[in-house]
C-alpha positions as CSV (number, residue, x, y, z in Angstrom):
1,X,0.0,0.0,0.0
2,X,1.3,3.9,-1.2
3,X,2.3,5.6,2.4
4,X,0.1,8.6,1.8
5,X,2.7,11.2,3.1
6,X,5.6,10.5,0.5
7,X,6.1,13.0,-1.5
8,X,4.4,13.4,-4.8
9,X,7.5,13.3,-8.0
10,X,7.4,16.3,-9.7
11,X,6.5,16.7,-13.3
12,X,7.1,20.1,-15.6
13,X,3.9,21.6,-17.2
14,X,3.5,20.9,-20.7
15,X,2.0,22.3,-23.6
16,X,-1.2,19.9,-25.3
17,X,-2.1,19.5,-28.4
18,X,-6.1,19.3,-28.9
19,X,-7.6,16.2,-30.3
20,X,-8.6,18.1,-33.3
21,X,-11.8,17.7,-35.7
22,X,-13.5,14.0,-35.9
23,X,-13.3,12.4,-38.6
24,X,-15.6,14.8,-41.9
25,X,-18.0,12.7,-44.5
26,X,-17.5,15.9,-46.3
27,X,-15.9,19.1,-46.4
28,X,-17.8,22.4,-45.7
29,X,-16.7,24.8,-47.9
30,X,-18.6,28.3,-49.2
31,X,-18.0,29.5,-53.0
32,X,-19.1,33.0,-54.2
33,X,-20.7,33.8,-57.1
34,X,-21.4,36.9,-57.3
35,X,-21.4,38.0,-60.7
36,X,-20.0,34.8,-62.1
37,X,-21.1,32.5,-64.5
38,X,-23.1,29.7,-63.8
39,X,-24.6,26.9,-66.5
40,X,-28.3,24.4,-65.4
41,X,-29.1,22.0,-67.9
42,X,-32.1,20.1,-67.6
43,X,-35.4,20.7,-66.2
44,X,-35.5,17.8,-63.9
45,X,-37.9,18.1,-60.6
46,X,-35.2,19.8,-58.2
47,X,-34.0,22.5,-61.1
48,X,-35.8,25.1,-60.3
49,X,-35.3,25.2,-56.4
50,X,-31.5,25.2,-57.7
51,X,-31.6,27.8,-60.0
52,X,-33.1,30.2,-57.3
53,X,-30.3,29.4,-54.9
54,X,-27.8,30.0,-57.6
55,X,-29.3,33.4,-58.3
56,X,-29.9,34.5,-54.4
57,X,-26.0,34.0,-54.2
58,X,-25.4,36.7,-57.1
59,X,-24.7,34.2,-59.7
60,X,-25.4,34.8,-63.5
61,X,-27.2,31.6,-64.6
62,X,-28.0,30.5,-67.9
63,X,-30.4,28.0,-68.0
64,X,-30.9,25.3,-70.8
65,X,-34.0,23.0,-70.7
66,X,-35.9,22.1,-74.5
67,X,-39.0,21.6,-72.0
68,X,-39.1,23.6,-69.4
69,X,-41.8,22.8,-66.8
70,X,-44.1,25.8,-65.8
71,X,-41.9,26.2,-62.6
72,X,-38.7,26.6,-64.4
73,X,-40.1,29.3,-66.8
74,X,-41.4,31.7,-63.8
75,X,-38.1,31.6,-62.2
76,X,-36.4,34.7,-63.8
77,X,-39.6,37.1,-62.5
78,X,-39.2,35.1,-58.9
79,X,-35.5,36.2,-58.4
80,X,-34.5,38.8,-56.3
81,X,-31.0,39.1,-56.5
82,X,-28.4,37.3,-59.4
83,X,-29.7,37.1,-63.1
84,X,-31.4,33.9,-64.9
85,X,-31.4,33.7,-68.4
86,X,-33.6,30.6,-69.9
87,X,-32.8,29.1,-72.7
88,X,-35.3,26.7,-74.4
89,X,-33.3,24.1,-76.2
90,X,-30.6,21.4,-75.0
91,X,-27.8,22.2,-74.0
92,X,-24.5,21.8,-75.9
93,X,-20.8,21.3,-74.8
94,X,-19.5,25.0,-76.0
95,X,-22.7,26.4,-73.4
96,X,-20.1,25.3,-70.9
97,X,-17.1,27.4,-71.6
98,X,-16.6,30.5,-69.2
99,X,-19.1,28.8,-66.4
100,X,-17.5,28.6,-62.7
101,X,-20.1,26.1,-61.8
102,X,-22.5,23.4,-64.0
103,X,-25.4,21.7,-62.6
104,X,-27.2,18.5,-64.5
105,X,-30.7,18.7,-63.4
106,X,-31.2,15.5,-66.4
107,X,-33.9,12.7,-65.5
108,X,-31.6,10.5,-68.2
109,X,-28.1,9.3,-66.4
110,X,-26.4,9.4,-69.8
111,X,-27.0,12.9,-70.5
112,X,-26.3,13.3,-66.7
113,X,-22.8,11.4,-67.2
114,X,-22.3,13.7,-70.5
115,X,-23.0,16.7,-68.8
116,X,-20.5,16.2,-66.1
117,X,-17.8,14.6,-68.4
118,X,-18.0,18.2,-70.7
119,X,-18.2,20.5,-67.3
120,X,-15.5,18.8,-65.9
121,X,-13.3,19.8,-69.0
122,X,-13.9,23.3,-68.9
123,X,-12.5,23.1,-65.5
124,X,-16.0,23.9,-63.9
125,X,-17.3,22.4,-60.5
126,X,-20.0,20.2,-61.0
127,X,-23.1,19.1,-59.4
128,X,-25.2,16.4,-60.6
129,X,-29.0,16.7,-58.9
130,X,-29.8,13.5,-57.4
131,X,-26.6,11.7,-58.3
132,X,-23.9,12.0,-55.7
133,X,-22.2,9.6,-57.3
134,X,-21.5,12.1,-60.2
135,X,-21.0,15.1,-58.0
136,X,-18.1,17.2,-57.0
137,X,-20.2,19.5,-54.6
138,X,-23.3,19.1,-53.2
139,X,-26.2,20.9,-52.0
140,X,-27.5,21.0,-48.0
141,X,-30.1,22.7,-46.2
142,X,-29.6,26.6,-45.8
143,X,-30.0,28.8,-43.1
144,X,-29.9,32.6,-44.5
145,X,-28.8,34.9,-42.3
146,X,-27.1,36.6,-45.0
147,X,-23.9,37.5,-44.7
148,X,-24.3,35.2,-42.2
149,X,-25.0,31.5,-43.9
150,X,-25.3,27.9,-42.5
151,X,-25.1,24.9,-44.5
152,X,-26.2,21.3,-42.9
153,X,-25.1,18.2,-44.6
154,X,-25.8,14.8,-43.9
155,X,-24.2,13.3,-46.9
156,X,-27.5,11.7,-48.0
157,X,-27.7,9.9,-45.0
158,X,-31.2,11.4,-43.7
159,X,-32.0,14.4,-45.6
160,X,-35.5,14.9,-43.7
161,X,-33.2,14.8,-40.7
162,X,-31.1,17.5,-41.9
163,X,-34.3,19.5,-42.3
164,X,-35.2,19.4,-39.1
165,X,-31.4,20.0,-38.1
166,X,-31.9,23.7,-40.2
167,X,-35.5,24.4,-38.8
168,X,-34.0,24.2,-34.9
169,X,-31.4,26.3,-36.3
170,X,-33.4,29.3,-37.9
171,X,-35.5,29.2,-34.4
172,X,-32.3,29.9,-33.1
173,X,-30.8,32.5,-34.8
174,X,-32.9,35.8,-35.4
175,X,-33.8,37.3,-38.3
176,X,-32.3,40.8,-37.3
177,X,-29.0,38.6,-37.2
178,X,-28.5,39.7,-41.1
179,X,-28.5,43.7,-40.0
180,X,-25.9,42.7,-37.8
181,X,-24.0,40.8,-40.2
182,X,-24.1,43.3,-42.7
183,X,-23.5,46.2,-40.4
184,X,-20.3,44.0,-39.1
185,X,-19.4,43.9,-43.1
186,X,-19.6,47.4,-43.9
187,X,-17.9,48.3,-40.2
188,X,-14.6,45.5,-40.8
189,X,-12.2,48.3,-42.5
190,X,-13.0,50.9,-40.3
191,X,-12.2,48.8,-37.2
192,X,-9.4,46.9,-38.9
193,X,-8.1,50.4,-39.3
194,X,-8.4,52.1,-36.0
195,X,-6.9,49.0,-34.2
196,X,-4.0,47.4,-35.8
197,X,-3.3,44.6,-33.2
198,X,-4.9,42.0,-33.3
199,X,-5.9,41.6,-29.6
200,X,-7.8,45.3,-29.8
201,X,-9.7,43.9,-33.0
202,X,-10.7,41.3,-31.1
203,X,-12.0,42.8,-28.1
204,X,-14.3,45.3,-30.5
205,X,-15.8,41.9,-31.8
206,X,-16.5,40.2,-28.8
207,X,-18.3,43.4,-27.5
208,X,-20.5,43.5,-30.9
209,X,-21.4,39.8,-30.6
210,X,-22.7,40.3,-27.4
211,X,-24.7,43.5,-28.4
212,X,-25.7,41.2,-31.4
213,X,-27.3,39.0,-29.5
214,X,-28.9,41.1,-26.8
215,X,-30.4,43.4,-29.5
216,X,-31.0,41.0,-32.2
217,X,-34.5,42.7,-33.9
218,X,-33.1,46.2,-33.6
219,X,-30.8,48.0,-37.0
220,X,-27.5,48.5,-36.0
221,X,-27.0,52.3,-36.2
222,X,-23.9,54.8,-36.0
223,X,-23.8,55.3,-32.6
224,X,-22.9,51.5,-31.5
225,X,-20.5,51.6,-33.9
226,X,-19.0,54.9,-31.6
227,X,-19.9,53.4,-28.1
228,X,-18.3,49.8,-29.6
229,X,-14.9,52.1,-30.5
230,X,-14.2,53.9,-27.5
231,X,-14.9,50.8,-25.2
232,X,-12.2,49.0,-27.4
233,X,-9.9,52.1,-26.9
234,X,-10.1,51.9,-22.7
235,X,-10.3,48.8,-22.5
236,X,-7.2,47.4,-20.4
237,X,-4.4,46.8,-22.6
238,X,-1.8,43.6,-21.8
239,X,-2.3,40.2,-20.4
240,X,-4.4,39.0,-17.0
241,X,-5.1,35.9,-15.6
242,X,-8.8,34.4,-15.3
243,X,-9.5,31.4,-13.1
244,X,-11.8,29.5,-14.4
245,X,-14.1,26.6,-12.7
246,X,-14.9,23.9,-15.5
247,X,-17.1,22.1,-13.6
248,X,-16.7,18.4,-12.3
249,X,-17.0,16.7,-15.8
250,X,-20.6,17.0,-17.5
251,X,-19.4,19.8,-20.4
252,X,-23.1,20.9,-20.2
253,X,-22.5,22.5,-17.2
254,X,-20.0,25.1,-18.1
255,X,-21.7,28.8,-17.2
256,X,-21.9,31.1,-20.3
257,X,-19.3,33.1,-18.7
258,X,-16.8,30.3,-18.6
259,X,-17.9,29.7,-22.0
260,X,-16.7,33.0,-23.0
261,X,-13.7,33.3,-21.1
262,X,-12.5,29.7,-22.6
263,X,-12.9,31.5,-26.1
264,X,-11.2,34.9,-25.2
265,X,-8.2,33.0,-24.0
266,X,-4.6,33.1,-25.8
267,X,-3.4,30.3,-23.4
268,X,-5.3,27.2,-21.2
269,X,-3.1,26.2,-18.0
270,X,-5.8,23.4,-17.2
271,X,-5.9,20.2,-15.2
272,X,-5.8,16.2,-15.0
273,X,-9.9,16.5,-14.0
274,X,-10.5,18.5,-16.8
275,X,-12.8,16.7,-18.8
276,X,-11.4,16.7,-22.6
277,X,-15.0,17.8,-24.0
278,X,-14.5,21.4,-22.1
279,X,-11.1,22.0,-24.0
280,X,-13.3,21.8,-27.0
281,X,-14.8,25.1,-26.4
282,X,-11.7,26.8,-26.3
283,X,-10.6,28.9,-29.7
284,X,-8.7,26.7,-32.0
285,X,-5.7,28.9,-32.0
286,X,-5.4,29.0,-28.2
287,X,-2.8,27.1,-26.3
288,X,-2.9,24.1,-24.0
289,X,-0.6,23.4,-21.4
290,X,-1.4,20.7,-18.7
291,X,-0.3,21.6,-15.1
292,X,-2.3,19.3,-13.3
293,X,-1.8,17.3,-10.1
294,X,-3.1,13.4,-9.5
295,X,-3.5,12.3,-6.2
296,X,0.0,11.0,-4.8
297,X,1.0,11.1,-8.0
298,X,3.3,13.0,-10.3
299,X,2.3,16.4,-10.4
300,X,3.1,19.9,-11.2
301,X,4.6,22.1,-8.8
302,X,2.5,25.0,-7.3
303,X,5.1,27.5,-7.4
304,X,5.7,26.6,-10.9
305,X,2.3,27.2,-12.2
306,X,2.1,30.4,-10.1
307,X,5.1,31.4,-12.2
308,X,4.1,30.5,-15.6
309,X,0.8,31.9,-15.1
310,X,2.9,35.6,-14.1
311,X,5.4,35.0,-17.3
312,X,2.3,34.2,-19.9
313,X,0.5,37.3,-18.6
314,X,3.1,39.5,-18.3
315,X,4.4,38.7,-22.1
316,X,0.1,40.4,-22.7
317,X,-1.6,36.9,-23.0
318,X,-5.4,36.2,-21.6
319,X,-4.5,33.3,-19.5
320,X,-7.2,31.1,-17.9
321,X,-6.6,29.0,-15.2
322,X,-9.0,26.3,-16.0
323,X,-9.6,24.2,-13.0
324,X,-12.4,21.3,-12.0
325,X,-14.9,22.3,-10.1
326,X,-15.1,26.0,-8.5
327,X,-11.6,26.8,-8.4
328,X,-12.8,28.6,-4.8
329,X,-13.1,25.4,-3.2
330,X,-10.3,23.2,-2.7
331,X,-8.5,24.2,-5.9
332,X,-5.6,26.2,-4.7
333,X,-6.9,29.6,-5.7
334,X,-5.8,31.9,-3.2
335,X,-2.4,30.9,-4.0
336,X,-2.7,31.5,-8.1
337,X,-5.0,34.9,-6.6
338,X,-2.2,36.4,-4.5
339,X,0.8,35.1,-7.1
340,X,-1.1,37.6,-9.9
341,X,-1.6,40.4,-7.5
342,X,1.8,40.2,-6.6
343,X,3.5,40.6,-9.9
344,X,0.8,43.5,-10.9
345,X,-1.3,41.3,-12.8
346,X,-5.4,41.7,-13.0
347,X,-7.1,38.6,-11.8
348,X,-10.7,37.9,-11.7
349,X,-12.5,34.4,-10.8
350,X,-15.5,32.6,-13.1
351,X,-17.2,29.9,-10.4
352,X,-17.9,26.7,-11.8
353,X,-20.4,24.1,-10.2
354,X,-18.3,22.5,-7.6
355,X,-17.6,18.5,-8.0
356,X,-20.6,18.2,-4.5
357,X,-23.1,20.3,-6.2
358,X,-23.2,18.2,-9.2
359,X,-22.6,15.1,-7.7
360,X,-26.1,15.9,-5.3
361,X,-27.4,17.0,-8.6
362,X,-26.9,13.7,-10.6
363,X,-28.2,11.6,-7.6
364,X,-31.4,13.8,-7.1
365,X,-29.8,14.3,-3.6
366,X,-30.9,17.5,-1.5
367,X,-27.7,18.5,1.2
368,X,-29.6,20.5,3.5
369,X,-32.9,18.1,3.5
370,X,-34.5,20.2,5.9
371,X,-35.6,17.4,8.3
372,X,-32.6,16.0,8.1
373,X,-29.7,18.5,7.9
374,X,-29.1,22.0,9.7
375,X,-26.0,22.2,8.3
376,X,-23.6,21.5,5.3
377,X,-19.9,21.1,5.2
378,X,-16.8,20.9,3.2
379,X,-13.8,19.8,4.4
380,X,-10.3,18.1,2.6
381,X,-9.3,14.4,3.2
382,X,-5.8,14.9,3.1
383,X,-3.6,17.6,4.4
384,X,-0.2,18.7,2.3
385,X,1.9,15.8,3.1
386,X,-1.3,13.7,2.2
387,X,-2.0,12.4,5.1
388,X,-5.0,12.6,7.4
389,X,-5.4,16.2,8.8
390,X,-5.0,16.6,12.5
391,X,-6.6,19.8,13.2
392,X,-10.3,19.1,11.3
393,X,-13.4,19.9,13.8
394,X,-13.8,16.3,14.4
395,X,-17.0,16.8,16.8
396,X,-18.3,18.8,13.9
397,X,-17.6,15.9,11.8
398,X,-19.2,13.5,14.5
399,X,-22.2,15.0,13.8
400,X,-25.2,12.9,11.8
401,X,-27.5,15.5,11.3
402,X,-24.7,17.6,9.2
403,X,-24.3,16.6,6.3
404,X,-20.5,16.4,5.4
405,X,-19.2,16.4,2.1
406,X,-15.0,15.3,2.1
407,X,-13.0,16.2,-0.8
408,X,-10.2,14.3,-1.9
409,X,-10.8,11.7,0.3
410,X,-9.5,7.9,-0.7
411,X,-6.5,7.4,0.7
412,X,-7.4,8.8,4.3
413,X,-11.2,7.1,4.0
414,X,-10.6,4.6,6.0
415,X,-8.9,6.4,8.8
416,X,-11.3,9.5,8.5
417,X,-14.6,7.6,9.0
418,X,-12.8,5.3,12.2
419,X,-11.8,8.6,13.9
420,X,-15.3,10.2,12.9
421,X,-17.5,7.3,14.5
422,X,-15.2,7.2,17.6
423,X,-15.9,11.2,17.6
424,X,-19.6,10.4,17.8
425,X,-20.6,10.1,14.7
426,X,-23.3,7.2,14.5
427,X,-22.1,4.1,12.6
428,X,-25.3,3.5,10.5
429,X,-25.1,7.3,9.3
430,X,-25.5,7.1,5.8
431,X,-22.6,7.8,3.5
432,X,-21.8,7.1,0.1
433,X,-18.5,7.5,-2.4
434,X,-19.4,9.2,-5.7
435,X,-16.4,8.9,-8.5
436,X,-17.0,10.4,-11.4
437,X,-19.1,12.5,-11.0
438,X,-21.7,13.9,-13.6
439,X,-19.5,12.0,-16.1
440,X,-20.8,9.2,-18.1
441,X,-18.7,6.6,-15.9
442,X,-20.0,7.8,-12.7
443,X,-20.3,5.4,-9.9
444,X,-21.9,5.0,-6.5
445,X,-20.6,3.1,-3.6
446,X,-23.3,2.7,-0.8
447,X,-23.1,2.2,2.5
448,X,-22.6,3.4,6.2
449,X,-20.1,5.4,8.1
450,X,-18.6,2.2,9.8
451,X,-18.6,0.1,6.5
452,X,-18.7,2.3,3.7
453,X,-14.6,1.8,3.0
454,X,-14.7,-1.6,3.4
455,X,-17.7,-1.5,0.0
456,X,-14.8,0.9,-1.8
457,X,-11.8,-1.4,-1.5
458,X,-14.2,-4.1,-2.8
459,X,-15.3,-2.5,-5.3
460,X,-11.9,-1.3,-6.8
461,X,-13.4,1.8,-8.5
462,X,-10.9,4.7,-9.8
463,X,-11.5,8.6,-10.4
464,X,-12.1,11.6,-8.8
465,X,-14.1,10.5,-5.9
466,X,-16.3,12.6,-3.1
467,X,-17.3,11.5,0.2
468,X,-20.8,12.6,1.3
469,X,-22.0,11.6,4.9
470,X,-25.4,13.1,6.8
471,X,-28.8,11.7,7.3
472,X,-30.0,13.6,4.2
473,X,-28.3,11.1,2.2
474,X,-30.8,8.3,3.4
475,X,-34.0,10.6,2.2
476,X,-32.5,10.3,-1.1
477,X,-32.1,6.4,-0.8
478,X,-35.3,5.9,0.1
479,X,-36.8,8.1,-2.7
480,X,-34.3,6.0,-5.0
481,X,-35.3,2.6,-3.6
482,X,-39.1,3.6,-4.3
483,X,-38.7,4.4,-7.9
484,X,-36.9,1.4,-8.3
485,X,-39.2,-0.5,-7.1
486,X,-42.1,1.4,-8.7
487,X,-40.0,1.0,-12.3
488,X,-39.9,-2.9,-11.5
489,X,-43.5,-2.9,-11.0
């Protein structure tokens, strides 16, 4: 057995690469066609839908169709933006010549495999409607917000499904979105102008998003554009330090200002607990270094990250300190707090839900039951050797009607729950393990104060793991038994 108070061998933080992208079925790509040529041939079912996207993206298209369904021929007086010229006769292989992009809207694969052969040698990008086998592009379901434009594939997979994909989609982007957009268009060179670095630049955006999408129905007008300017211009100017809480695994409970502080960041000093998902959320060009500590493991020295974090932000980087949890409780904080004020450097704090709030959560487990608990508490299981601490409130911890939640706590469990019984704590109090937690391999260990670490060894579970010990817990088991049983029923 590990003697808990050996000292931990050190290990040097490291910079992370991110897992990157999974694996595409296709690539997303955007062409403009403003003012460019574009050839349709055919008058096949799905041709005039295609001729109409064509045209809304600016795109000069000649059609060519001997019979051209009703549909077909009322397209030019439908368009609103672009230019359609029909042609009523087939097409030929010189129409081709000079078109950016040919689409085969034929019902007969030859002419379909003709079509694409002859656009493919003028160099054109083809599309072949209802043929992916002959196509170099391919159409998806479109959400206009233009400038701003989402495209859904799903590779022919489920196409109703990919409707339903872009109808959740435009119920979640505003129509006023486009003002914004195009506002954001006409307002790039001026901004680009005014702020040359690129950390200034991005400040004005962040602040426009977020007046984007608190304002979404109103016109953009002048004046934000001023207010937007002069915020950018005293805003503070070189690096600081955030600490971040990243929750204690579920990615779905990041707060929206974590969110945004993951995506203002230039560098990520994060974590083992860290779940990978959160690192996800983080700008692709930000850094990733990994200064975390295991439990009597190897693990990065404290006075080294305090210095890292200093050197990053002093060299004008946005540095988050992304820890598990709240990095307020039990995560070192006031150390990292008073190393940045220190050496000068702003510091502020994002809370995270801590690892008992969503452990309680994810067992439907109230901590201050209200006939059951006058009182809820934190406390470490180790100390900094890594041993049991000597100087916990032990008759606060012999307590059953507090309920007692022990961070950090499975190397000392043993000893912590002995010296808490013969402190008074009743041996049939409730108390449980939780590793895991909120994660998809979370696990329970059941059981009582006097033989709930006798269950853990047996089990041989690893992870983070929290202690929780109080009456309240056996509310929760009894509601838990019930819809068990009512399930089984």
């Amino acid at each position: 057995m590990v003697d808990p108070t050996t000292p931990r061998p050190a290990r040097a933080p490291r910079e992370t690469a991110t897992a990157g992208l999974e694996p595409l079925a296709v690539l997303p790509v955007f062409v403009p066609l403003r003012g460019k040529r574009v050839v349709l041939a055919g008058s096949s079912g799905g041709a005039p839908w295609k001729v109409k996207v064509l045209a809304a993206a600016g795109a000069l298209v000649d059609v060519y169709a001997a019979e051209p369904s009703d549909e077909l021929r009322a397209v030019p007086g439908e368009i609103v933006d672009g230019q359609v010229t029909l042609h009523e006769r087939h097409w030929t292989p010189d129409d081709l010549w000079g078109a950016v992009f040919c689409v085969g809207a034929m019902e007969d694969e030859t002419d379909a495999v003709a079509f694409v052969a002859a656009a493919r040698g003028t160099g054109a990008i083809v599309n072949a409607v209802d043929r992916p086998h002959l196509c170099d592009v391919k159409f998806g379901a479109i959400v206009n917000r233009s400038p701003l434009v989402v495209g859904i594939s799903t590779e022919g997979a489920a196409p109703v499904f990919g409707q339903t994909v872009r109808a959740r989609i435009e119920a979640m982007l505003p129509r006023g979105f486009s003002r914004w957009m195009a506002a954001a268009r006409d307002w790039r060179e001026q901004v680009t102008g005014r702020f040359p670095g690129f950390a200034d630049r991005r400040f004005f955006w962040e602040r426009f998003t977020e007046r984007a999408f608190a304002e979404p129905d109103r016109e953009p007008a002048p004046a934000d554009l001023a207010e937007l300017l002069g915020q950018t211009e005293a805003a503070p100017k070189g690096g600081a330090v955030t600490l971040v809480g990243a929750g204690p695994g579920d990615a779905e409970l990041l707060t929206l200002k974590a969110l945004r502080s993951l995506r203002n960041a230039d560098v990520i000093l994060y974590d083992d607990l860290v779940a990978p998902a959160i690192l996800d959320y983080a700008r692709r060009e930000a850094r990733t270094m990994l200064v975390g500590k295991t439990g009597h493991g190897p693990s990065c020295r404290q006075d080294d990250i305090n210095a890292l974090m200093v050197q990053l932000a002093k060299s004008g980087k946005q540095v988050v300190r992304l820890k598990s949890g709240d990095p307020l409780v039990f995560g070192r904080a006031g150390e990292e707090i008073e190393a940045c004020r220190q050496a000068g450097i702003p510091v502020t704090v994002v809370p995270g839900v801590s690892a008992a709030q969503g452990a309680a959560a994810s067992l439907g487990l109230s901590l201050t039951h209200r006939d059951a608990a006058r009182r809820l508490q934190y406390v470490t299981g180790h100390d900094r050797k890594g041993g049991l601490p000597e100087d916990l409130n032990w008759s606060a911890l012999g307590d059953s009607s507090v309920t007692t939640v022990v961070y950090m706590p499975k190397r000392t469990l043993g000893a912590l729950l002995e010296r808490a019984v013969a402190e008074g704590l009743a041996p049939g109090t409730p108390a449980l393990l939780v590793f895991n937690a909120t994660r998809p391999n979370q696990a329970v260990v059941r059981g009582t104060a006097a033989d709930l670490a006798h269950r853990v060894e047996a089990a041989g579970l690893e992870g983070p793991a929290l202690l929780m010990v109080g009456r309240a817990l056996a509310e929760a088991e009894e509601s838990r038994v019930a819809d068990e049983e009512r399930r089984a029923v």
